[in-house]
C-alpha positions, 0 to 999 in steps of 0.5 A: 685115432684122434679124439674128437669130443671130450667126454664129461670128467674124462669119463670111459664112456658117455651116453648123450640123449640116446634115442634107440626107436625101431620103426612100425611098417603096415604089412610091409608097405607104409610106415606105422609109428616107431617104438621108442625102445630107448628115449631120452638117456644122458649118463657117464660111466667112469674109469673101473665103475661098475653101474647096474641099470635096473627096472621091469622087463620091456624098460629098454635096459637090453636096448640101452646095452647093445646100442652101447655095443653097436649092435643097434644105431641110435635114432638120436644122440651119441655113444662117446667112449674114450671122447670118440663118438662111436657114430664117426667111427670107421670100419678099423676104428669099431674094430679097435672099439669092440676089442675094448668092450666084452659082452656078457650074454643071459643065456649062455648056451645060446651065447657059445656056437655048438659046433665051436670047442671052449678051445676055438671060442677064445681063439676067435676074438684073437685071430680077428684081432690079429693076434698071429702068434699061436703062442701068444693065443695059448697063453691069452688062453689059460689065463682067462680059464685060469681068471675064470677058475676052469681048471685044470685048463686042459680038461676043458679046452677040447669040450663043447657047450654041450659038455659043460653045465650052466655055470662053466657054460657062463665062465667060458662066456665070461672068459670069452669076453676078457680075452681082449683085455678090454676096459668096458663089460657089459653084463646083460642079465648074466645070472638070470639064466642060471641055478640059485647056486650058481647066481652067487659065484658068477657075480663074485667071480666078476666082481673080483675081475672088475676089481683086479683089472681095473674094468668098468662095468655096466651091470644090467638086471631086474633084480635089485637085491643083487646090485648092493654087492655089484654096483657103485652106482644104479640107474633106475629105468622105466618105460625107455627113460633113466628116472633116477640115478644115485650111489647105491647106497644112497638110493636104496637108503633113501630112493625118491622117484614113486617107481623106484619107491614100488620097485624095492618095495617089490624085493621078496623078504627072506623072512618066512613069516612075511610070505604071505604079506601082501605088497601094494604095487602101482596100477595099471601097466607099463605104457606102450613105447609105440604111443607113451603119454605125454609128460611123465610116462609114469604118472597115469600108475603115480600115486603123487601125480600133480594134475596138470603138470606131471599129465602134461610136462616132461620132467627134467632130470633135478639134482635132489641130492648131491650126486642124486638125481631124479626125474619128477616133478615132486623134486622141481 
């Protein structure tokens, strides 16, 4: 396979004006408008990085993920992995590509066939990959159930989904989506789904195979207080755009888009005596994705809006620090 555009940094993957909309019909006869799931987004993911997308159900995070994965096709704009743009990819190419990304699903039980034992759901991926050897499959086998911490192995290979609880559920899912070996993961929600106790170890469990392995990881959630353990980097959605993306330190030291701003100021205190503090978020509503106002789509909820401006123009993206960037015009 030839590589046939150059990704920024020799990134892993590059995401180029991604545009995913979804197209209206009237009572199946005649087109009604699209809705602009995801609209406008550039970012780079580098070699073993991991990066949480973040922002409130309905942002485009989940859309953002499984066009990345090409479960959707992009309306506009380019999926680069390895400087091969998925959309000039041919059958055997997607091939080769979704052996190099796993997926992570939020609902584990509904990721996992029930009628397939922990046995035959690792072994799938490596029969259509062509991995022959009957041998080569166990041993794939048990080091993913041994990386994922479900052993003694044998004790859990013949068991169906309904046979183990949440969390081993989640590990098999994980196990599944190493079992190529591959360079990119994605993690949609994977914890959302599971007990408290649980939330933890899953996540530690797929920070420690990030790290042993070398991965890269697109961590997507809505719950801010998790990505300071998970993330080097976060990007800020709202209403199918990133609006910010910084180190995660420096943005959740010092986040500068006003969404940003009322997303950490959302984060539930552990203190109980501030449980019934009352924490001012934005008015209104996120805007419909079918008919978004122009210019800065979160400028009618804006405390800072500047009239005539943020109503009108599209911000670009502004460095507003090094490696800090922001799209609001409070930053030109």
């Amino acid at each position: 396979m030839t590589t046939d555009i150059e990704s920024k940094n020799n990134s892993l993957l590059s995401v180029r004006d991604l545009h995913t909309w979804f197209e209206l019909r009237k009572w199946g006869f005649g087109r009604a408008g699209f809705v602009r799931a995801v609209d406008g987004v550039d970012f780079e993911l580098g070699y073993g990085e991991a990066v949480a997308f973040v922002g409130e159900s309905g942002c485009g995070k989940s859309t953002l993920a499984k066009t990345i994965l090409g479960i959707h096709r992009p309306t506009k704009g380019a999926v680069v992995f390895e400087g091969r743009a998925l959309g000039k990819l041919k059958a055997q190419e997607m091939q080769w590509y979704h052996s190099q990304v796993g997926y992570v699903q939020q609902d584990p039980y509904g990721a996992l066939p029930p009628f397939m034992n922990v046995q035959h759901i690792l072994e799938e991926p490596l029969l259509i990959n062509k991995v022959t050897s009957k041998a080569e499959r166990d041993r794939r086998i048990h080091e993913v159930m041994t990386e994922v911490k479900m052993t003694p192995v044998d004790d859990f290979l013949q068991k169906f989904p309904h046979m183990l609880s949440g969390g081993q559920q989640q590990r098999v899912v994980v196990a599944r989506s190493m079992i190529m070996r591959p360079k990119l993961i994605i993690a949609d929600e994977p914890v959302s789904m599971l007990d408290a106790s649980v939330r933890v170890e899953i996540l530690m469990l797929l920070r420690a195979l990030q790290q042993s392995h070398n991965l890269a990881v697109s961590y997507i959630t809505h719950d801010l207080s998790t990505v300071r353990y998970f993330s080097e980097r976060i990007c800020v959605m709202y209403a199918a755009k990133i609006v910010e993306q910084a180190p995660v330190d420096d943005l959740l030291r010092e986040p500068l888009h006003p969404y940003t701003l009322a997303l950490i100021a959302a984060i539930p205190d552990p203190d109980a005596n501030n449980a019934r503090t009352f924490k001012e978020v934005p008015p209104g509503e996120p805007p419909s994705l079918i008919n978004p106002p122009p210019g800065c789509r979160f400028h009618p909820r804006c405390a800072h809006v500047i009239q005539g401006l943020c109503d009108q123009q599209e911000p670009p993206s502004f460095e507003a620090r090094p490696h800090h960037l922001v799209e609001c015009w409070l930053f030109k």
